[in-house]
NULUM-896874 format. One record per residue: residue number from 1; x, y, z of N, C-alpha, C, O in turn. Coordinates in Angstrom, 3 decimals, always signed. Each point is the difference from the previous one (the first is absolute). Example, Ala and Ser with C-alpha at 12.3 -4.5 7.8 and 13.67 -1.06 7.14 Angstrom:
<rec k="1" n_c1="+13.190" n_c2="-5.690" n_c3="+7.800" ca_c1="-0.890" ca_c2="+1.190" ca_c3="+0.000" c_c1="+0.900" c_c2="+1.200" c_c3="+0.000" o_c1="+1.036" o_c2="-0.019" o_c3="+0.665"/>
<rec k="2" n_c1="-1.386" n_c2="+1.069" n_c3="-1.385" ca_c1="+0.820" ca_c2="+1.190" ca_c3="+0.060" c_c1="-0.770" c_c2="+1.090" c_c3="+0.730" o_c1="+0.509" o_c2="+1.108" o_c3="+0.169"/>
end
This chain:
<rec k="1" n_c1="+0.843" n_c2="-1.184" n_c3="+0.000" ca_c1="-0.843" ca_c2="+1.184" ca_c3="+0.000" c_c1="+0.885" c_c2="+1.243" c_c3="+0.000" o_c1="+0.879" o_c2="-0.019" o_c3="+0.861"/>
<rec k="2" n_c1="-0.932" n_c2="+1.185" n_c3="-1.713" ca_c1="+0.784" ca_c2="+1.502" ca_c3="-0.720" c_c1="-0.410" c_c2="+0.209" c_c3="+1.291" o_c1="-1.120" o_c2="-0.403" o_c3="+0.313"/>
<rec k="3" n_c1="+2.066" n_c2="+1.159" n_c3="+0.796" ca_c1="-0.077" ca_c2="+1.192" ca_c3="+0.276" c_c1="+0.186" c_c2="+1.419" c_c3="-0.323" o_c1="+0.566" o_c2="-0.015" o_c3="-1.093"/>
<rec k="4" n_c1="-0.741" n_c2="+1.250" n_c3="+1.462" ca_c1="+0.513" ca_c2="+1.075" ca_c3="-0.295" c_c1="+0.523" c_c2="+0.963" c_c3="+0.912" o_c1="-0.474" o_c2="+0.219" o_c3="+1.115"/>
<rec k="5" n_c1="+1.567" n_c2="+0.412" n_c3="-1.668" ca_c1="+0.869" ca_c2="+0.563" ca_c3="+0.838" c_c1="+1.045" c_c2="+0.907" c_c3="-0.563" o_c1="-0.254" o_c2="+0.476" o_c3="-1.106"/>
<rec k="6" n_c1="+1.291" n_c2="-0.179" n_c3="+1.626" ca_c1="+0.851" ca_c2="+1.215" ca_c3="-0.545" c_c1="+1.391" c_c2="-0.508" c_c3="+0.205" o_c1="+0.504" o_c2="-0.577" o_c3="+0.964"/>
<rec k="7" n_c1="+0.018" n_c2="+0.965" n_c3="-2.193" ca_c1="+1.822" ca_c2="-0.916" ca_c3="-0.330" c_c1="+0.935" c_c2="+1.671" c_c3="+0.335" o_c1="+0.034" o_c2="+0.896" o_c3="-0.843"/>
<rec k="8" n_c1="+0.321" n_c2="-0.844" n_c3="+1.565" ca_c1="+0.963" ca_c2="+1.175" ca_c3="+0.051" c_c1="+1.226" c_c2="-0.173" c_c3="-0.239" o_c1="+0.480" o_c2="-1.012" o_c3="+0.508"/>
<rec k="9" n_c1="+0.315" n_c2="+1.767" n_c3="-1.214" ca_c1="+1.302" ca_c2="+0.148" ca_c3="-0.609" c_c1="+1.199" c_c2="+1.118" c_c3="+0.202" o_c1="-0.010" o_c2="+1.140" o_c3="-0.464"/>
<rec k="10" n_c1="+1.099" n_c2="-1.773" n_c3="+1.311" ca_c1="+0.695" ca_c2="+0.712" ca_c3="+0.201" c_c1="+1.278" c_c2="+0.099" c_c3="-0.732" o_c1="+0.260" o_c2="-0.883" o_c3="-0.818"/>
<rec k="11" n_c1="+0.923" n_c2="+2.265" n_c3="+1.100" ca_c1="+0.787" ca_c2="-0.190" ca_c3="-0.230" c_c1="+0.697" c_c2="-0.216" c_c3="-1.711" o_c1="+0.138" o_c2="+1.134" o_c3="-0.459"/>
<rec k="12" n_c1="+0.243" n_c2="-2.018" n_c3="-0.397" ca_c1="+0.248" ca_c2="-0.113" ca_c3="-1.301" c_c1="-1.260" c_c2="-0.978" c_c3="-0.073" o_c1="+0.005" o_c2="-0.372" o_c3="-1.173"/>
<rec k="13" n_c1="-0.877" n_c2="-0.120" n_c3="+1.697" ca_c1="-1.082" ca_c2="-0.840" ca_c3="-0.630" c_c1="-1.015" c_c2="+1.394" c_c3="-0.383" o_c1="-0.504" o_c2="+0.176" o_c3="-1.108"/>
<rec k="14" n_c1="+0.368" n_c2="+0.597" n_c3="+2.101" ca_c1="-1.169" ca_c2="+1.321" ca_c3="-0.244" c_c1="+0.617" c_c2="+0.596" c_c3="-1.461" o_c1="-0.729" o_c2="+0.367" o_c3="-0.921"/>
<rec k="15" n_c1="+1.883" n_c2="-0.346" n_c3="+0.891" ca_c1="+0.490" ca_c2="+0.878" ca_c3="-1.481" c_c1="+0.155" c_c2="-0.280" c_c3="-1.247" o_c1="+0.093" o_c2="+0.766" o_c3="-0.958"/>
<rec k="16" n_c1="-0.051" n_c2="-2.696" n_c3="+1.035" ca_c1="-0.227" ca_c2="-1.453" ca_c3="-0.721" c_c1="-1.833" c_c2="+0.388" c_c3="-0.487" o_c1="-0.440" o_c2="+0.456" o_c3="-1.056"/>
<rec k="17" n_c1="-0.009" n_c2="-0.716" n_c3="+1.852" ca_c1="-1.848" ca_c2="+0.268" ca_c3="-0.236" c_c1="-0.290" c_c2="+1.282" c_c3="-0.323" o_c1="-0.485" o_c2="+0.113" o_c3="-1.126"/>
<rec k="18" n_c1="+0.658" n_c2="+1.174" n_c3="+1.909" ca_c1="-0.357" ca_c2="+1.094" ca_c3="-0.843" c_c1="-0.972" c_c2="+0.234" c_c3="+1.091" o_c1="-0.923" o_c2="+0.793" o_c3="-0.187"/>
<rec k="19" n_c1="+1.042" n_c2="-1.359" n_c3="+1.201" ca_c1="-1.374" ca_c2="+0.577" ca_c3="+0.872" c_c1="+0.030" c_c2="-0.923" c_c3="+1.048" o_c1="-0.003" o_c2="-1.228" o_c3="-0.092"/>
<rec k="20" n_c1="+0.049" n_c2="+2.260" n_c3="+1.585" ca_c1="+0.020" ca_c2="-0.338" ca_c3="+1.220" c_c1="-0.803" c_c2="-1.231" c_c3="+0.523" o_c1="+0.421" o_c2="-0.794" o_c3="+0.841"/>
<rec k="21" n_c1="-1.539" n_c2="+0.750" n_c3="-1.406" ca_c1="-1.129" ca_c2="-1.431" ca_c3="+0.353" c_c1="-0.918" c_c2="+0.139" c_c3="-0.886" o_c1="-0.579" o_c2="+0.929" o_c3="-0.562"/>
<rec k="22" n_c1="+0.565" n_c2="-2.319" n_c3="+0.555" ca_c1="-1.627" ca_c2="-0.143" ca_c3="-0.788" c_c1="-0.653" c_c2="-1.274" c_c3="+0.522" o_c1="+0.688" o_c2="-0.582" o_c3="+0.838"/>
<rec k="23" n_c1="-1.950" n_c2="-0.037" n_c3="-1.162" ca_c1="-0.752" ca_c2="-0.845" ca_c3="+0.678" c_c1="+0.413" c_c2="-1.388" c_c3="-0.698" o_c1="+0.744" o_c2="-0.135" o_c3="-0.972"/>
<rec k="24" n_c1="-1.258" n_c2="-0.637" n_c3="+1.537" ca_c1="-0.006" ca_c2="-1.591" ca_c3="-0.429" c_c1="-1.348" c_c2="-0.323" c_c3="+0.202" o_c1="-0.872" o_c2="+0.544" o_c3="+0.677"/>
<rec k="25" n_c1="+0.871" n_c2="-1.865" n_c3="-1.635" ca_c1="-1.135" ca_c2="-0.950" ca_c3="+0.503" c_c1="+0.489" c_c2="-1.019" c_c3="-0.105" o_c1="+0.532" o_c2="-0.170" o_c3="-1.097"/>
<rec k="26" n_c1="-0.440" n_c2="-0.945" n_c3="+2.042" ca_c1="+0.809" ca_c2="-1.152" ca_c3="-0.700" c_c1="-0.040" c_c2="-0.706" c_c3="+1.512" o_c1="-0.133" o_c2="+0.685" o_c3="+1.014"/>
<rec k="27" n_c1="+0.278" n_c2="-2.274" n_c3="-0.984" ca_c1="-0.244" ca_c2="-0.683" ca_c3="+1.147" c_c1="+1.489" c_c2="-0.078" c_c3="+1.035" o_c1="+0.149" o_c2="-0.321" o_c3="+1.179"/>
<rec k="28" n_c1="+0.755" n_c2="+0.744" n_c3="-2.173" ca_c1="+1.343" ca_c2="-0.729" ca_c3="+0.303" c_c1="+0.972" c_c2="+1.354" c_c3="+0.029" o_c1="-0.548" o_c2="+1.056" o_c3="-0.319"/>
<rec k="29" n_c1="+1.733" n_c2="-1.028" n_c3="+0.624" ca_c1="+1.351" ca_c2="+0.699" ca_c3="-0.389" c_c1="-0.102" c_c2="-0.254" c_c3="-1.192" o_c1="-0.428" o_c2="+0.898" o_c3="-0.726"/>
<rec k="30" n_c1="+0.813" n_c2="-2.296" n_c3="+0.094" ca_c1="+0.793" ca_c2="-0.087" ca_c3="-0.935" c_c1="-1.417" c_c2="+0.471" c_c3="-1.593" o_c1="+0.278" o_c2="+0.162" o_c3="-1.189"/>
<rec k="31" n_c1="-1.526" n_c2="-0.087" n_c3="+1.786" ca_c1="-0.943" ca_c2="+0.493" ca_c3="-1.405" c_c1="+0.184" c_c2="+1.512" c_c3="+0.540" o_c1="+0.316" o_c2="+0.594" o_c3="-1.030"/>
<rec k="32" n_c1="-0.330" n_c2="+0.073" n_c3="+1.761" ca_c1="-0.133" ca_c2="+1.597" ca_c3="+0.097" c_c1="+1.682" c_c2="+0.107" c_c3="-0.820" o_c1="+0.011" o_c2="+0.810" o_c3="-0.927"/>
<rec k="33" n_c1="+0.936" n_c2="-1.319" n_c3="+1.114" ca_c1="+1.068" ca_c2="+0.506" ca_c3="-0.062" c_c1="+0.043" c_c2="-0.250" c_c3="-1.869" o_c1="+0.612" o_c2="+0.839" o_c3="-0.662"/>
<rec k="34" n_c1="-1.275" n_c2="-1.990" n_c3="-0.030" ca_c1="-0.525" ca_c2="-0.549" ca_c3="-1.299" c_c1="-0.459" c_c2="+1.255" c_c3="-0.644" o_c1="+0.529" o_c2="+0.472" o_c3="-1.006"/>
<rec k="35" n_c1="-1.689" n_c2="+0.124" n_c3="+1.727" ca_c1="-0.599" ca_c2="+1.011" ca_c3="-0.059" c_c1="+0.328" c_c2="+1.139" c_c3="-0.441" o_c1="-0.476" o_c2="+0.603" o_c3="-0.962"/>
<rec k="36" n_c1="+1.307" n_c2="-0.294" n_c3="+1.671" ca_c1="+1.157" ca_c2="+1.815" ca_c3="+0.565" c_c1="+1.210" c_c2="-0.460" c_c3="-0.991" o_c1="+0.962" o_c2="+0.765" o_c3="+0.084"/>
<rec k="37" n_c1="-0.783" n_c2="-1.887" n_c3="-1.043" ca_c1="+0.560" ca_c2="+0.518" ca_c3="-0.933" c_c1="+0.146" c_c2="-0.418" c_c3="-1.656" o_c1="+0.848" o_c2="+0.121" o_c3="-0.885"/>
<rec k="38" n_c1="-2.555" n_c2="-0.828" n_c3="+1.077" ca_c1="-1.062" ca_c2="+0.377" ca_c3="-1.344" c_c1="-0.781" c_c2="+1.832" c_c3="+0.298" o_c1="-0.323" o_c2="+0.772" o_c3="-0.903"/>
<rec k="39" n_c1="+0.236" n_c2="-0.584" n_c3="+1.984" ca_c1="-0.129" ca_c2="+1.542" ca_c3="-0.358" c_c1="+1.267" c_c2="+1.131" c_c3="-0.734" o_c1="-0.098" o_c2="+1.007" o_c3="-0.701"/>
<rec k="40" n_c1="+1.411" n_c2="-1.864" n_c3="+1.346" ca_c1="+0.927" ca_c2="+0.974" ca_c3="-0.805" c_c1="+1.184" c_c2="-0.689" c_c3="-0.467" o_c1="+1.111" o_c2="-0.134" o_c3="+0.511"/>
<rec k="41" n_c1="-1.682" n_c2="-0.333" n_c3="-1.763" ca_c1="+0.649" ca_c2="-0.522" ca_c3="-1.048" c_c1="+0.995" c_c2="+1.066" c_c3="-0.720" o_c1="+1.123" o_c2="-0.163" o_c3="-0.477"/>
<rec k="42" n_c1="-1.916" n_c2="+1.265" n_c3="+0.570" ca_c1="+1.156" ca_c2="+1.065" ca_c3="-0.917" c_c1="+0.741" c_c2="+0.757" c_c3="+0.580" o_c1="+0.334" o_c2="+1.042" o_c3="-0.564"/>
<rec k="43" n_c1="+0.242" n_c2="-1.421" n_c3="+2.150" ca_c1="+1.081" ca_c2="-0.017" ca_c3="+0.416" c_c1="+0.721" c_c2="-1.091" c_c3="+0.532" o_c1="-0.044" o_c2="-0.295" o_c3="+1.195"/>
<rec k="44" n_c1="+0.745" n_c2="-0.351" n_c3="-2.089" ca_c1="+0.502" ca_c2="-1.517" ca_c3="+0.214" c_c1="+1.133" c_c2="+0.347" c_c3="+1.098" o_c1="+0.500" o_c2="-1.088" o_c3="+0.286"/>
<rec k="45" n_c1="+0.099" n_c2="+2.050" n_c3="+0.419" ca_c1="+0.850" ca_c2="+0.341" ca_c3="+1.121" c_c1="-1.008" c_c2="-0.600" c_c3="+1.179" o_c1="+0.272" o_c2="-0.067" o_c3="+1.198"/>
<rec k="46" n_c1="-1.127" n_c2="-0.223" n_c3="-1.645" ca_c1="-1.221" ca_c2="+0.105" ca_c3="+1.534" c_c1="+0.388" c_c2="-1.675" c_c3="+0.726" o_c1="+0.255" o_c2="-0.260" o_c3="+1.176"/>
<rec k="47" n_c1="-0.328" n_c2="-0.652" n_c3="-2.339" ca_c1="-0.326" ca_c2="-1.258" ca_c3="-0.241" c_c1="+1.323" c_c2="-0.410" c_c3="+0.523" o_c1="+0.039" o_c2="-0.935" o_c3="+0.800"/>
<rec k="48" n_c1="+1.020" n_c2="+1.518" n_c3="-1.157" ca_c1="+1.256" ca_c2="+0.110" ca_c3="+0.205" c_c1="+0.316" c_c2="+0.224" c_c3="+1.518" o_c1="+0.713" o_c2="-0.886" o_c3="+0.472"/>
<rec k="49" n_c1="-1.095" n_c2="+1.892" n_c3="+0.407" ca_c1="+0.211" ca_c2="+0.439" ca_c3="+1.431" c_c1="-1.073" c_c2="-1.333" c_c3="+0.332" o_c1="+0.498" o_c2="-1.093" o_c3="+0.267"/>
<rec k="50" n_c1="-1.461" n_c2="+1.206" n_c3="-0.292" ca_c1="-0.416" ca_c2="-0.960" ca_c3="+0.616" c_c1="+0.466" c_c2="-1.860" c_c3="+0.518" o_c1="-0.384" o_c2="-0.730" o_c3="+0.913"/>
<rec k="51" n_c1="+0.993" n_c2="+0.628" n_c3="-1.613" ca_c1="+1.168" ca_c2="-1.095" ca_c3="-0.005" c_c1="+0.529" c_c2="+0.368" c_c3="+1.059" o_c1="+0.198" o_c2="-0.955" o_c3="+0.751"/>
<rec k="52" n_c1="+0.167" n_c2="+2.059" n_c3="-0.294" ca_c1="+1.299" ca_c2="-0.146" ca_c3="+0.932" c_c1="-0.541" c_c2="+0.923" c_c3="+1.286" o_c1="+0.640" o_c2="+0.658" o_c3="+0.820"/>
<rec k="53" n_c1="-1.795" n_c2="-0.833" n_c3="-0.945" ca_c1="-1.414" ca_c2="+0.671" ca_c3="+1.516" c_c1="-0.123" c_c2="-0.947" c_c3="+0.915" o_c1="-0.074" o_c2="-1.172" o_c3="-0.369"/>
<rec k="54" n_c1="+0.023" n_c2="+1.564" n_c3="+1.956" ca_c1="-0.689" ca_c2="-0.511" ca_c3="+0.781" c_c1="-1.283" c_c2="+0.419" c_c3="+0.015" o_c1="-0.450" o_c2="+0.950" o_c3="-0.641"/>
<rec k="55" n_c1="-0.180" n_c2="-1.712" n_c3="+1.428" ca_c1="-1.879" ca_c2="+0.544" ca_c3="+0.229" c_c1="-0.424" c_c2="-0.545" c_c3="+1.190" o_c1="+0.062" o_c2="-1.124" o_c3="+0.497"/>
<rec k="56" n_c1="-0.688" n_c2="+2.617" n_c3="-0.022" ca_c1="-0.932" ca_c2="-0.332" ca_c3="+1.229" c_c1="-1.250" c_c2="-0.191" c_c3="+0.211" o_c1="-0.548" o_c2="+1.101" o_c3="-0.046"/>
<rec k="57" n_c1="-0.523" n_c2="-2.282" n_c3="+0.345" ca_c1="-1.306" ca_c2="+0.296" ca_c3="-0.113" c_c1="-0.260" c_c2="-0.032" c_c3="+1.137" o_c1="+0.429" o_c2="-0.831" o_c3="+0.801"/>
<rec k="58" n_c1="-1.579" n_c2="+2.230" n_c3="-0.445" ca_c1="-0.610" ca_c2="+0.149" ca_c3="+1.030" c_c1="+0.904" c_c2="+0.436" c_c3="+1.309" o_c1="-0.392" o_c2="+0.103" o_c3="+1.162"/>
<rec k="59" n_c1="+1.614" n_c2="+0.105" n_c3="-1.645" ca_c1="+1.233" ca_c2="+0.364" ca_c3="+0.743" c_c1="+0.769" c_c2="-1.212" c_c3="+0.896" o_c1="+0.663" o_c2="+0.239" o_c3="+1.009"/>
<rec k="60" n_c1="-0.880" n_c2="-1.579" n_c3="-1.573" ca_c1="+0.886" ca_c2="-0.714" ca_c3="+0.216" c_c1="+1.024" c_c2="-0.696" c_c3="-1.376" o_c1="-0.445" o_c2="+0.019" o_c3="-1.148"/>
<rec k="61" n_c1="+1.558" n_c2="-0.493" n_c3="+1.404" ca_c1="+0.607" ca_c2="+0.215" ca_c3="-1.072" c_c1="+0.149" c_c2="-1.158" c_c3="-0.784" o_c1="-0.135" o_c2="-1.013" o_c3="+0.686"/>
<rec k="62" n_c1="+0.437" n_c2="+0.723" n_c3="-2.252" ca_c1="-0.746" ca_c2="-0.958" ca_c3="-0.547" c_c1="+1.313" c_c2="-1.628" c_c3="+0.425" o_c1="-0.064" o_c2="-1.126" o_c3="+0.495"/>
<rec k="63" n_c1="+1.136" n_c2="+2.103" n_c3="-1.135" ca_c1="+1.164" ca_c2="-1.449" ca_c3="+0.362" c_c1="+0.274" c_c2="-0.404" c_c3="-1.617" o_c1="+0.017" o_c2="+0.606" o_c3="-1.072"/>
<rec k="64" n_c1="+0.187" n_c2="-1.985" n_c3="+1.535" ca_c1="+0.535" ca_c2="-0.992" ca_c3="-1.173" c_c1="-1.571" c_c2="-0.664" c_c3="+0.208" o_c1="+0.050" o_c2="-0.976" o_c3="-0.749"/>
<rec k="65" n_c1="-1.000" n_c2="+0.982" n_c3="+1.178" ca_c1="-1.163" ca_c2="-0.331" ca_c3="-0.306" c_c1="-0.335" c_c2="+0.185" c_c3="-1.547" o_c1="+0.175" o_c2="+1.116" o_c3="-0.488"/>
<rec k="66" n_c1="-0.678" n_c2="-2.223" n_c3="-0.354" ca_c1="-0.460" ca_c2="+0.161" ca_c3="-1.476" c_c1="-1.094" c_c2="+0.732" c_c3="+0.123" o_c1="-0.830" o_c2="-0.238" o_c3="+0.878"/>
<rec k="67" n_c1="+0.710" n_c2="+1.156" n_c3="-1.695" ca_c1="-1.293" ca_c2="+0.973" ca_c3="+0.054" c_c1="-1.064" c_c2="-0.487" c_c3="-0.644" o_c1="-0.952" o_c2="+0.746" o_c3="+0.231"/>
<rec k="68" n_c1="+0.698" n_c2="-1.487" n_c3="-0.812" ca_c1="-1.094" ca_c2="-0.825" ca_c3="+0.136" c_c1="-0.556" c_c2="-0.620" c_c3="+1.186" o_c1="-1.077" o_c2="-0.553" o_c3="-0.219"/>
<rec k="69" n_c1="+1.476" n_c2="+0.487" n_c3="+1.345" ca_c1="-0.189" ca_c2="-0.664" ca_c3="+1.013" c_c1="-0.106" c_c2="+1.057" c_c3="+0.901" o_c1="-0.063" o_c2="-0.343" o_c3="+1.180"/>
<rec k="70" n_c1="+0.030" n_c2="+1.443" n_c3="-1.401" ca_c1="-0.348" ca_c2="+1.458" ca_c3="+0.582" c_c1="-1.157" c_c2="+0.589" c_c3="-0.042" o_c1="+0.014" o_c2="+0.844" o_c3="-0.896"/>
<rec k="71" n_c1="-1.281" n_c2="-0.901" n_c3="+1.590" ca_c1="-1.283" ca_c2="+0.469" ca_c3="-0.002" c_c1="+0.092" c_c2="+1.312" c_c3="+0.470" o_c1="+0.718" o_c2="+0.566" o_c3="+0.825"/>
<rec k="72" n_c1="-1.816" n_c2="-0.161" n_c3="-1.715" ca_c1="-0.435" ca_c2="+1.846" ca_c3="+0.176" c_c1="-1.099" c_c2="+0.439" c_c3="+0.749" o_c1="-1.046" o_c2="-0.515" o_c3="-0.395"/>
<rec k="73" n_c1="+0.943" n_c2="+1.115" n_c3="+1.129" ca_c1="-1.327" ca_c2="+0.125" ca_c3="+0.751" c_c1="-0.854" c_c2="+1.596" c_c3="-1.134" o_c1="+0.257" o_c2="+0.809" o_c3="-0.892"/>
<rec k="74" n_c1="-1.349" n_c2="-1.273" n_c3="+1.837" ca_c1="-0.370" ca_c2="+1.544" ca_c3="-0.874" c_c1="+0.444" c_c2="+1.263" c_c3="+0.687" o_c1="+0.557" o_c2="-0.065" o_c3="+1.096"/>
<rec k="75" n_c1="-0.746" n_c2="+1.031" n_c3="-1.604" ca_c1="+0.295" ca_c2="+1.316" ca_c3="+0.201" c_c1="+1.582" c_c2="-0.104" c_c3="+0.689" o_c1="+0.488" o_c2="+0.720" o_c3="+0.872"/>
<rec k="76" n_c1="+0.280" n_c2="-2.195" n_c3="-1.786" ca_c1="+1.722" ca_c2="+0.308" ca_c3="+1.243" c_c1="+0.542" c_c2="+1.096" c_c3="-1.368" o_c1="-0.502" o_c2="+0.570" o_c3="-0.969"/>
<rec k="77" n_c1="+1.851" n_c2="-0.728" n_c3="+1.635" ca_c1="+1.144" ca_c2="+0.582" ca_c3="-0.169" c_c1="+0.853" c_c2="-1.026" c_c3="-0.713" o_c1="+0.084" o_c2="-1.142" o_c3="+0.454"/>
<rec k="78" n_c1="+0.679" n_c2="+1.580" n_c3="-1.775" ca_c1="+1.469" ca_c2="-0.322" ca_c3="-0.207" c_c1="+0.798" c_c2="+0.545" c_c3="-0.408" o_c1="-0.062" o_c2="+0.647" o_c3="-1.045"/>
<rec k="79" n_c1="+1.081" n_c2="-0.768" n_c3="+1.799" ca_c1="+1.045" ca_c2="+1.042" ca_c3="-0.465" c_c1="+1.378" c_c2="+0.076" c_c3="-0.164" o_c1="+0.757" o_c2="-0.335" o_c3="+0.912"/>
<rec k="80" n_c1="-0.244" n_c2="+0.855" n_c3="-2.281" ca_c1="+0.785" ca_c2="-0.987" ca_c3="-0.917" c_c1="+1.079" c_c2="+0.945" c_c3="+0.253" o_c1="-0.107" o_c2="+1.220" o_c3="-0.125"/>
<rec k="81" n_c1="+1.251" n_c2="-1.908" n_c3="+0.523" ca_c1="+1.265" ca_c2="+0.420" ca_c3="+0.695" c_c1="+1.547" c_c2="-0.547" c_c3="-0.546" o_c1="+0.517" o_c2="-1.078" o_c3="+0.293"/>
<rec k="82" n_c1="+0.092" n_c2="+2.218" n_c3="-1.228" ca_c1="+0.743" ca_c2="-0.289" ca_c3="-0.603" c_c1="+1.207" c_c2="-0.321" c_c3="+1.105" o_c1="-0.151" o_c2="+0.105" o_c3="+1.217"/>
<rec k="83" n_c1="+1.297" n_c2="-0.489" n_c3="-1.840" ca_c1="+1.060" ca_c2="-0.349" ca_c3="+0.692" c_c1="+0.606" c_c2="+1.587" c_c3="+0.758" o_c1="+0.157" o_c2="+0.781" o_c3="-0.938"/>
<rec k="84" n_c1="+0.083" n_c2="-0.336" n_c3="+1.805" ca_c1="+0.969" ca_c2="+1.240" ca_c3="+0.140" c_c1="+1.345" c_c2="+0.241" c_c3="+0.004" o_c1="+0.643" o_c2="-0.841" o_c3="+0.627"/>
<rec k="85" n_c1="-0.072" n_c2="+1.644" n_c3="-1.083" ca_c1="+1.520" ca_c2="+0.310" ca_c3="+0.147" c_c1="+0.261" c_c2="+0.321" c_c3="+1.185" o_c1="-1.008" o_c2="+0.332" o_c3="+0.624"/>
<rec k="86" n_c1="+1.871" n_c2="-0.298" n_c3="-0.103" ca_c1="+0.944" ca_c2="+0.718" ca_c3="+0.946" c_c1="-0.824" c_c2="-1.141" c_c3="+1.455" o_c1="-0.450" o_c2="-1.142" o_c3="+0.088"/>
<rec k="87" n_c1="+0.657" n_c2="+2.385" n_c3="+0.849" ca_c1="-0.096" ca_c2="-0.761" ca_c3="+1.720" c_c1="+0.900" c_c2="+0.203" c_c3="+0.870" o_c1="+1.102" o_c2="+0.436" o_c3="-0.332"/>
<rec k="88" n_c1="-1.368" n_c2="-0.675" n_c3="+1.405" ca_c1="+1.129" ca_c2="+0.153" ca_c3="+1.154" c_c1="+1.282" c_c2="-0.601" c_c3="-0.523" o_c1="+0.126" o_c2="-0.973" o_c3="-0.743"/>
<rec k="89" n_c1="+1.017" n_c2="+1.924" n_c3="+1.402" ca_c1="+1.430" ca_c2="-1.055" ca_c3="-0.099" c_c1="+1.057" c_c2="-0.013" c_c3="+1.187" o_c1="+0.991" o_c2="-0.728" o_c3="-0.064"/>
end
């Protein structure tokens, strides 16, 4: 069963997509994420960062969990978290 909800994008994934969030419908991670990039095909950089994203749903964090095996609630949260540079040293 599709829930719906909001994919937020940070960092080089927000600049990959072209836009801070947009919604999903989809039962899983791995169909919203299917989703978010049959919407933007005509920036193939998107498809590209996403490969190398963590993701949080609902603000716990996804892992090496297969995203297919990742359920969406309605009205959650995901939010797509590129790798960062730098950090403490």
């Amino acid at each position: 069963m599709s829930a719906q909800g909001t994919i937020r994008y940070w960092a080089a994934a927000k600049a990959a997509a072209g836009v801070a969030e947009e919604g999903y419908e989809a039962a899983t991670l791995a169909e919203a994420l299917d989703g978010a990039r049959a919407r933007h095909t005509a920036r193939p950089e998107f498809a590209r960062v996403l490969q190398r994203c963590s993701f949080l749903v609902d603000g716990d964090p996804v892992g090496t969990r297969p995203h297919g095996t990742v359920p969406l609630s309605q009205g959650g949260t995901v939010e797509v978290l590129p790798p960062f540079a730098g950090g403490a040293r």
